[in-house]
DSSP file (Angstrom, degrees, kcal/mol; ACC not computed):
  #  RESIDUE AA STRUCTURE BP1 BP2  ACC     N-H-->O    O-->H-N    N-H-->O    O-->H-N    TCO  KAPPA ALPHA  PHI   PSI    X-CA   Y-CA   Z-CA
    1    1 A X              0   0    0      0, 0.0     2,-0.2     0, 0.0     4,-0.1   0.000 360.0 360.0 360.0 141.7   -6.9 -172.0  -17.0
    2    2 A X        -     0   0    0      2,-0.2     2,-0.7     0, 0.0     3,-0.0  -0.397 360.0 -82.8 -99.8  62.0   -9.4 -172.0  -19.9
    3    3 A X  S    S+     0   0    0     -2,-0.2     2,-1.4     1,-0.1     0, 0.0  -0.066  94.4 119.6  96.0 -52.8  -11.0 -168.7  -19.7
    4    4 A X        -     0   0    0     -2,-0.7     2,-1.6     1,-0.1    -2,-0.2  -0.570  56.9-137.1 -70.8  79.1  -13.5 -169.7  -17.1
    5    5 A X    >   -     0   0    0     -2,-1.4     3,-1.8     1,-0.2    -1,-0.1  -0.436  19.0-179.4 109.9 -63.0  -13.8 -168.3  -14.0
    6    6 A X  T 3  S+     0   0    0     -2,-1.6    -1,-0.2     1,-0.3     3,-0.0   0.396  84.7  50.7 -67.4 -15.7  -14.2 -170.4  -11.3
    7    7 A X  T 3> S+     0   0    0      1,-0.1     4,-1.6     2,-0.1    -1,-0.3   0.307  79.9 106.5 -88.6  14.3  -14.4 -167.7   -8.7
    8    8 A X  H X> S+     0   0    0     -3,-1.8     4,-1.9     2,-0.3     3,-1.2   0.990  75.3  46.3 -57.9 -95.0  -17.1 -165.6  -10.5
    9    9 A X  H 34 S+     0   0    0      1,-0.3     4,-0.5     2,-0.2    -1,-0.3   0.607 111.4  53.3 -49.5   2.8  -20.1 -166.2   -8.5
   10   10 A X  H 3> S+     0   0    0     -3,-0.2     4,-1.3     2,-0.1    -1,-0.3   0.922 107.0  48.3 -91.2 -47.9  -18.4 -165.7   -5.7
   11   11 A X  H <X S+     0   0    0     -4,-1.6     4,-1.4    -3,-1.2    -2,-0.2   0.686 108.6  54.3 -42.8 -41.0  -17.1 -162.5   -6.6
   12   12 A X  H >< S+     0   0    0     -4,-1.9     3,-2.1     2,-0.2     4,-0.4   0.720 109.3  52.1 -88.5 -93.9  -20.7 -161.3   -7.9
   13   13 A X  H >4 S+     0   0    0     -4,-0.5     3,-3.0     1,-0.3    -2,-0.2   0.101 105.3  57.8  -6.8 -68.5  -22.1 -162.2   -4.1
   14   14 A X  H 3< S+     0   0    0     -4,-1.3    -1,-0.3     1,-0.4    -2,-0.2   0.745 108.4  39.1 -78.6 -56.9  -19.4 -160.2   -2.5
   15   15 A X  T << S+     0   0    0     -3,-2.1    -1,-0.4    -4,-1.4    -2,-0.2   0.347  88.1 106.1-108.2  13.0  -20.1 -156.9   -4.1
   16   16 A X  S <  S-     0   0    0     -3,-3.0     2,-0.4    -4,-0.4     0, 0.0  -0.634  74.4-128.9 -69.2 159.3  -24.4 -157.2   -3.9
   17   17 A X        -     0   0    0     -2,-0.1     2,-0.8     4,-0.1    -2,-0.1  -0.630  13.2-113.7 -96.9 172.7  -25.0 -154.9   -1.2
   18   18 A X    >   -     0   0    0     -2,-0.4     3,-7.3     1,-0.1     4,-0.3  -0.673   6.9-155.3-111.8 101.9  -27.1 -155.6    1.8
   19   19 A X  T 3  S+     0   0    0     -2,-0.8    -1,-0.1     1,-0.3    -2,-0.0   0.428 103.2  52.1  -7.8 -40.5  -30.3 -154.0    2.5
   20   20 A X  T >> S+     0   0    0      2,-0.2     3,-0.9     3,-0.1     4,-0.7   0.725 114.8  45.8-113.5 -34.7  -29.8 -154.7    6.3
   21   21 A X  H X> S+     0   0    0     -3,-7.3     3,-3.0     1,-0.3     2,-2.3   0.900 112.4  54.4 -87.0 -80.1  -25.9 -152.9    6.1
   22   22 A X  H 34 S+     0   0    0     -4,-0.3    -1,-0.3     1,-0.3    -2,-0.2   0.102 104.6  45.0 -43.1   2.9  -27.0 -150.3    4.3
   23   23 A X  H <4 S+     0   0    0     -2,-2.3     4,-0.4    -3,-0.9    -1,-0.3   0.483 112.2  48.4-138.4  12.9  -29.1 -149.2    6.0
   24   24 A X  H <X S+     0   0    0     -3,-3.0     4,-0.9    -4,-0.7    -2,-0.2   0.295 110.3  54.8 -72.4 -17.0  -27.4 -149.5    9.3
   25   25 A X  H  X S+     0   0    0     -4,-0.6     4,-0.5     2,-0.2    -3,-0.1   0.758 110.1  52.2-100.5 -32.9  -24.3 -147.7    7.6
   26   26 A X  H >> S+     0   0    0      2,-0.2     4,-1.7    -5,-0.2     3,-0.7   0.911 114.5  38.8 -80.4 -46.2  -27.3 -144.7    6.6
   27   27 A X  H 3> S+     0   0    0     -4,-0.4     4,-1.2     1,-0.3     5,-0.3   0.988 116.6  50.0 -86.3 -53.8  -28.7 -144.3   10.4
   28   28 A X  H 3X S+     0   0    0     -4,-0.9     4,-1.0     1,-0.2    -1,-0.3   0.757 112.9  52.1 -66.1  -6.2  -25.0 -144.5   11.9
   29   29 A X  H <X S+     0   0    0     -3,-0.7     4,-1.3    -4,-0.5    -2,-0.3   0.911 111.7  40.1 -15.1 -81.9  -24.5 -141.9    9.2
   30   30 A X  H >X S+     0   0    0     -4,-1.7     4,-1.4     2,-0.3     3,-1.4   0.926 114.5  55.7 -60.6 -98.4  -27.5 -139.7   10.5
   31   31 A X  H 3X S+     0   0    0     -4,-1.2     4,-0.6     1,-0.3    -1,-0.2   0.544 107.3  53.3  -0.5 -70.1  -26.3 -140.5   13.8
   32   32 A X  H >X S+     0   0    0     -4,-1.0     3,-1.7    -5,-0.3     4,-1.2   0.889 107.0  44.2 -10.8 -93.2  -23.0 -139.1   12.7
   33   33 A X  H <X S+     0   0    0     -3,-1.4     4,-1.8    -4,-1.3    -2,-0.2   0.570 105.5  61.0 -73.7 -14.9  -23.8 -136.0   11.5
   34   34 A X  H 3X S+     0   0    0     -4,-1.4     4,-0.8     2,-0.1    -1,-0.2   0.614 109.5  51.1 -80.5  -0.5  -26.2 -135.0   14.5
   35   35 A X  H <X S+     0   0    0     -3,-1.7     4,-0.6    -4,-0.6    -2,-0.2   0.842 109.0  42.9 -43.5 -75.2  -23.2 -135.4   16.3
   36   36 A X  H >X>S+     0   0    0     -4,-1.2     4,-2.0     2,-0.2     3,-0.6   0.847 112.6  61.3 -40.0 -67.7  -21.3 -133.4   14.3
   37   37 A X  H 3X5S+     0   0    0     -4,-1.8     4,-1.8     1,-0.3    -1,-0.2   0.878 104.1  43.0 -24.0 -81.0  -24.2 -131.2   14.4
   38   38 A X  H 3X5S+     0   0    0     -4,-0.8     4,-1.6     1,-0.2    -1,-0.3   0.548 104.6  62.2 -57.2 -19.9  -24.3 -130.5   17.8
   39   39 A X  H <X5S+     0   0    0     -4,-0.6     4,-1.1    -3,-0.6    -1,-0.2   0.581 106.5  49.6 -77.1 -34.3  -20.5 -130.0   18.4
   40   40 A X  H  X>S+     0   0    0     -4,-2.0     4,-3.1     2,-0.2     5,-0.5   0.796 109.6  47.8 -78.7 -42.0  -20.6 -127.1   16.2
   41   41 A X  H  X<S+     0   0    0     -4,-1.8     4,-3.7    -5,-0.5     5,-0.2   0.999 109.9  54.5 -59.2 -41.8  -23.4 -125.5   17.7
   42   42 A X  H  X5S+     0   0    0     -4,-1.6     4,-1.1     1,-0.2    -1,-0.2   0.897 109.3  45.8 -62.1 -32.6  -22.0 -126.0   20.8
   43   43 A X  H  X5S+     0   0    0     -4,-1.1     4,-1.3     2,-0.2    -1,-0.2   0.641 109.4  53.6 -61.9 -32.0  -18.8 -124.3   19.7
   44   44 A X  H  X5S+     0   0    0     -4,-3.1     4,-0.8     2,-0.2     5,-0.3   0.752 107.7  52.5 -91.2 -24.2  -20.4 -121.2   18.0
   45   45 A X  H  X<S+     0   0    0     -4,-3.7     4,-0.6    -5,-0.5    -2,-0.2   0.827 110.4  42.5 -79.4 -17.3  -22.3 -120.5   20.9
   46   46 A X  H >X>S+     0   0    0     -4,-1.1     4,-2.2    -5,-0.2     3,-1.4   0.972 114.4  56.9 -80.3 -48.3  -19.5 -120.5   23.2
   47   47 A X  H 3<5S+     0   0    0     -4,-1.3    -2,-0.2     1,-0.3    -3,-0.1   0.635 111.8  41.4  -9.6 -38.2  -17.6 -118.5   20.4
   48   48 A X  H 3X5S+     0   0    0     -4,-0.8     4,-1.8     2,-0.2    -1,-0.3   0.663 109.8  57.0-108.2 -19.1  -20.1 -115.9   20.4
   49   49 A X  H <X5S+     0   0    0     -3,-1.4     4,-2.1    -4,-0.6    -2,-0.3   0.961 108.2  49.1 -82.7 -26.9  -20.6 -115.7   24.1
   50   50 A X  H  X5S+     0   0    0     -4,-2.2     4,-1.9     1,-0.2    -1,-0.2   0.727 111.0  49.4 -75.3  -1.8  -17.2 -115.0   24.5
   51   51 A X  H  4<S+     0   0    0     -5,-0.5     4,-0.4     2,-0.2    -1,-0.2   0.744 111.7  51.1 -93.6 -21.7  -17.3 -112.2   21.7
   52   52 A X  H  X S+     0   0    0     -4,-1.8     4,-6.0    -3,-0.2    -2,-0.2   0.885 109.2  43.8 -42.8 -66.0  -19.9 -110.8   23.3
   53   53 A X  H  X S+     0   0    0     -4,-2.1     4,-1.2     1,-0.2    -2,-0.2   0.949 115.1  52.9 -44.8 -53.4  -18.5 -110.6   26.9
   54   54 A X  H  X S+     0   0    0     -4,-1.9     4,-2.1     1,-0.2    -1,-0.2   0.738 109.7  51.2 -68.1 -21.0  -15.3 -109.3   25.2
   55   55 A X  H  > S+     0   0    0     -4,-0.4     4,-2.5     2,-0.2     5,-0.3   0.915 113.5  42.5 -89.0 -45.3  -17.6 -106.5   23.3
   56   56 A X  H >X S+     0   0    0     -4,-6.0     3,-3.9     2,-0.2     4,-0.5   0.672 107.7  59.2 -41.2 -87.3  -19.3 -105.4   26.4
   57   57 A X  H 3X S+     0   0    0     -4,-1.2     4,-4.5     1,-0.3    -2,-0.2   0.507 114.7  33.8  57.0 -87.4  -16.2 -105.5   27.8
   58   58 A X  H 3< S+     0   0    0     -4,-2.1    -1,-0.3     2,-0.3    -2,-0.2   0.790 114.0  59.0 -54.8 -38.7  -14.9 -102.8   25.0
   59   59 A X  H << S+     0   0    0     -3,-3.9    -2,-0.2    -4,-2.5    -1,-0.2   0.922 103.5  48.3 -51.9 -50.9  -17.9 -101.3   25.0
   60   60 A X  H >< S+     0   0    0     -4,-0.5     2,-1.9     1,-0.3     3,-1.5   0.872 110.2  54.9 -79.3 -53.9  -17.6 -100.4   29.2
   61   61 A X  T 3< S+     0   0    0     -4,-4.5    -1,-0.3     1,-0.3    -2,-0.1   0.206 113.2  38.3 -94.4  34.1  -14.1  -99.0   28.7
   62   62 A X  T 3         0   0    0     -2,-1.9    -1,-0.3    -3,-0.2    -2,-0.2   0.424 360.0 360.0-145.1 -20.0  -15.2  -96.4   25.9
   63   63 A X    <         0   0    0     -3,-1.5    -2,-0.2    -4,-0.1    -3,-0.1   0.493 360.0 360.0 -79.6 360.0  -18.5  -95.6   27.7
């Protein structure tokens, strides 16, 4: 080989990004994390209704 190359410009294609993935990769992202989002919520509100019940609960046997 002299130095040159020959796969270069292929190589710089490869790694431009694309507008069209990117910004498909951003919104399944989004997507993602309102997921995410909601799975937590859902989890700290049952988390606190049962810590609730269990403090009535505590509450009623001391009353």
């Amino acid at each position: 080989m002299n130095g040159v190359d020959r796969y270069a410009d292929q190589e710089q294609l490869s790694t431009q990004p694309d507008p069209l993935a990117q910004s498909h990769q951003v919104e399944t992202a989004v997507q993602g994390v309102g997921y995410l989002y909601e799975v937590i919520s859902v989890w700290i509100s049952e988390a606190c209704g049962i810590c609730s019940e269990k403090s009535q609960t505590i509450l009623a046997t001391y009353e």
